[in-house]
C-alpha positions as CSV (number, residue, x, y, z in Angstrom):
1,X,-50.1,29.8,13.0
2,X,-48.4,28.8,10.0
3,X,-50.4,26.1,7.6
4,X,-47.2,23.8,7.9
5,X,-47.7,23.8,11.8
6,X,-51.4,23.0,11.7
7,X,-50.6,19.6,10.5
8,X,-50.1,16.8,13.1
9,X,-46.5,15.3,13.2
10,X,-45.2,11.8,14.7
11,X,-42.1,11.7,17.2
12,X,-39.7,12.5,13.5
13,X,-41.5,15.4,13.0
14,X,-43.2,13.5,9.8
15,X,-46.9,14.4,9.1
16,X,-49.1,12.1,9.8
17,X,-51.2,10.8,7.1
18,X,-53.8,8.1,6.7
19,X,-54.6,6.2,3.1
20,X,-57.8,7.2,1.7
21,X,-60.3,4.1,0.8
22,X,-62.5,6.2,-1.1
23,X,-64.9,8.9,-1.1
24,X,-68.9,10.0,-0.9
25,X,-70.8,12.7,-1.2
26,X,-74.2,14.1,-0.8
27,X,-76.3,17.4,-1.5
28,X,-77.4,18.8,2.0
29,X,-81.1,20.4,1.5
30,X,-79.8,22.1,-2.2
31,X,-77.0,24.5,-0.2
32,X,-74.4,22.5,1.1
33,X,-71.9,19.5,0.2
34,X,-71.5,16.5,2.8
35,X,-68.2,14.6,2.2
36,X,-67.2,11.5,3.8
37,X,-63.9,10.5,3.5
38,X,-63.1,6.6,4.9
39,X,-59.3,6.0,5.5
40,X,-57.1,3.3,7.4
41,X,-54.6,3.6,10.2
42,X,-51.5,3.0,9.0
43,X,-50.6,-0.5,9.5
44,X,-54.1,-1.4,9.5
45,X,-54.8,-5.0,8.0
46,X,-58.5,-4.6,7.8
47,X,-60.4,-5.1,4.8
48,X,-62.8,-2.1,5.6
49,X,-62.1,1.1,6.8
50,X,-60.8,2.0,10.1
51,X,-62.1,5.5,10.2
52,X,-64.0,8.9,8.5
53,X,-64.3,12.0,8.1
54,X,-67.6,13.9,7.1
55,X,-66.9,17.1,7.0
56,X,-69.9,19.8,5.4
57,X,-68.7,22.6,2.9
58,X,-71.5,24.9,2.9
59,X,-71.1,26.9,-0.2
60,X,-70.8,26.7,-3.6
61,X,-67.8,28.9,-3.7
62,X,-66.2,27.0,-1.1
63,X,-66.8,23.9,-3.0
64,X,-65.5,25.4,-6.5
65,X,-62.3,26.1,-4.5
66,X,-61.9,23.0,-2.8
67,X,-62.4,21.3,-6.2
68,X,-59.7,23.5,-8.2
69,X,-57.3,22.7,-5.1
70,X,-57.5,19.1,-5.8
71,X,-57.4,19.4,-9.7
72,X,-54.3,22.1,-9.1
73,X,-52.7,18.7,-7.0
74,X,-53.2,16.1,-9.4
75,X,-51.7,18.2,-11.9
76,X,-48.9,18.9,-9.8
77,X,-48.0,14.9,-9.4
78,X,-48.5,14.4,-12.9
79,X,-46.0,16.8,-13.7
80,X,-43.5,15.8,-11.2
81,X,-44.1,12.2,-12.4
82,X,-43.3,13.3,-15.9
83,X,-39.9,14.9,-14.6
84,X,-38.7,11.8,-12.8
């Protein structure tokens, strides 16, 4: 399977997507990353979060890479802000 079909789609074929209210994270015993990841349904007119993800990366490679894809990202916004 494709990455592009992994992703869950509404009725449009739009991905579905959730805003992200912020971020933790916490050393597991030394060897491992926890990462919880609050979001809201979209819609949502809470003041606190409406869901989370933890999810456990559970090596330091993993982690590098999972960084450098988020800093590759960012930098991938702030160029196409620049071109707009």
């Amino acid at each position: 399977m494709a990455m592009n079909e992994a992703w869950t789609k509404d009725e449009k074929g739009n991905i579905v997507v959730y805003p992200l209210v912020g971020y933790e994270t916490m050393m597991v015993e030394n060897r491992a990353l926890a990462l919880r990841l609050p979001f809201m349904f979209q819609d949502d007119e809470q003041t606190s979060p409406s869901g989370s993800l933890q999810l456990i990366i559970t090596n330091a490679a993993d982690v590098r890479e999972f960084g450098q894809a988020l800093i590759d990202a960012a930098d991938r916004i702030e160029k196409a802000a620049k071109g707009a």
